[in-house]
Structure formats: C-alpha cells, structure tokens
C-alpha positions, 0 to 999 in steps of 0.5 A: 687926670683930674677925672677918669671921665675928663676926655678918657674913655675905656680902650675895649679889645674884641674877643677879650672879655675880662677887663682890667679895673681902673680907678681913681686913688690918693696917694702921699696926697696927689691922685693917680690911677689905679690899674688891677689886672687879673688875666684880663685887658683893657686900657684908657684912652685920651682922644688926640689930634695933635701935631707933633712938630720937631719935638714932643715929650711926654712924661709920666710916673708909674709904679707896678707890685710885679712883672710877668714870670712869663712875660717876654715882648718877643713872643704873642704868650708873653705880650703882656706889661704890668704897665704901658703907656700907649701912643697912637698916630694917624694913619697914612693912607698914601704910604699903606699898600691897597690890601693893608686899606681894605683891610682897615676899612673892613675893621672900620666897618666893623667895630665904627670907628677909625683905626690909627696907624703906627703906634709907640708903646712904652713898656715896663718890660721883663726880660728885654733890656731897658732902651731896647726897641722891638717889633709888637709881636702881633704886628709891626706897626708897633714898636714897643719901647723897654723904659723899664724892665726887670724887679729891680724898681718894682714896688717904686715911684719910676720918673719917665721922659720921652721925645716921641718925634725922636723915638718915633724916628728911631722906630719907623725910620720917617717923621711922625704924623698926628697923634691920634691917641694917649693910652694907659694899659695894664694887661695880663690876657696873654700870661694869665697873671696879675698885677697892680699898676699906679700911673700920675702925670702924664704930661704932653709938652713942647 
C-alpha cells in the first residue's frame, strides 16, 4: 500500500452518507492506513482478477483503539467492525437461480457496475469468539470470519494469516471461484459509534 491511489479506489455504499476517513500514516517507520470511522461506512478496494488455485493466502496486521459496545455480527444493528478485511469472488452465474440474476442485473443497471458473488469478511469482532464462522446478517452470500474478537488485543499490532481457498470451503462448501476484490473497512453506520483502525501488510501469495 505504497499509495492510497496505486490500484485502490473507495467502496461507496448507497444510502450511506458519512464515509469513513482513510489516510496514509507512518508508523515505527513503515507506512499503514489510518481508518477513522464516526457512525459512518465506506471502505477501499483493490480490483482483482485472480485465480485461486489449491492455496491462496492472504496476510495482513491491523491494530483497532476499540470494539463496539453494541457490536454483535449476528444481528443487522450490530453489523459493524472496528476493523475488516473484505474479499470478493466473482459471481457464478450458473449456480444462481433466475430470480437471484434478475435481480443483480437490475442493481447492475443501476449503480454500473458488476456485482461480485460470495464474499469472505475477516472481522475484528465483539462478542462472537475468535475462529467462529457466521452468516452476514444482511445476506448469506457473506460469511464473516472472527480472527479477533473482544478488548483483550485492543490498542495491539494483530499478525493475521489466512488460506482463502480453505476458508472459502468451510464457509460456502465448493471450490473458490476468481476473486473479483480486496477490501479494508472500518465501519460504524449500524452502532452509531466510533473507531480508529491501522492496517499494513496486506500481502496475497501462493
């Protein structure tokens, strides 16, 4: 992440209108990005297309001032991480039913541009334990990953390491398709409360 604008690009919702400030800091000498979020949401995305293969990991390390009193993964007013790691995968066309492809064309339609499909979204969670895998509360064509949860690292530099084509399977059950996207998010639309996030990093590898 040399650059906020060397292949990122901001992720704007629809109907959100405060948008979490990202910006370019030094820290201990090595730049990372800094991520304030104040009942807002928005993220930055890299534009992938990427084959997964047997193995693919992705690596990062993140530090967060806080979690969300009202922070929950399993419920819509609780949907809300200090911080996130957002991968997307394309869409598979062949397996959606037609309902589920006129609906997307629609959005597509709508907002320009192509929808992805399934979605991994590592969290820095509240209350779910570290490891649990759960249904998005909005739609279970996410699943959201606990890597850390609770205050106890709070205000830490936090080394994460993941397989995405083995979470990928634990979560959806079949083989990974391209990945379509890269994300960092930190978000508050939901809880109404604030946070500052760090991430650096973020590495993909055979």
């Amino acid at each position: 992440m040399a650059s906020l604008n060397d292949g990122w690009e901001p992720l704007i919702f629809p109907n959100i209108e405060r948008h979490t400030q990202y910006a370019l800091n030094t820290v201990d000498g090595q730049q990372v990005v800094r991520a304030s979020a104040d009942g807002s949401a928005s993220g930055l995305i890299a534009r992938l297309a990427l084959e997964p293969g047997d193995s693919l990991v992705l690596s990062w390390r993140w530090k967060v001032s806080n979690v969300y009193e009202a922070g929950n993964a399993r419920e819509k007013s609780g949907d809300d991480y200090p911080a996130r790691i957002y991968v997307a995968f394309e869409f598979q066309s062949d397996k959606a039913g037609f309902f589920e492809r006129a609906k997307r064309k629609t959005v597509e339609v709508l907002f320009g541009e192509t929808l992805p499909g399934n979605a991994l979204n590592y969290i820095w969670a509240n209350q779910i334990p570290e490891q649990t895998l759960v249904a998005n509360a909005y739609t279970d064509k996410t699943v959201m990953i606990a890597v850390n949860s609770g205050e106890q690292q709070v205000g830490e530099w936090v080394s994460v390491e993941r397989d995405l084509v083995a979470d990928y399977r634990q979560a959806f059950g079949e083989e990974p398709p391209a990945i379509v996207g890269v994300a960092i998010m930190t978000d508050a639309d939901n809880t109404g409360e604030r946070a500052t996030a760090w991430y650096g990093d973020l590495t993909l590898r055979r």
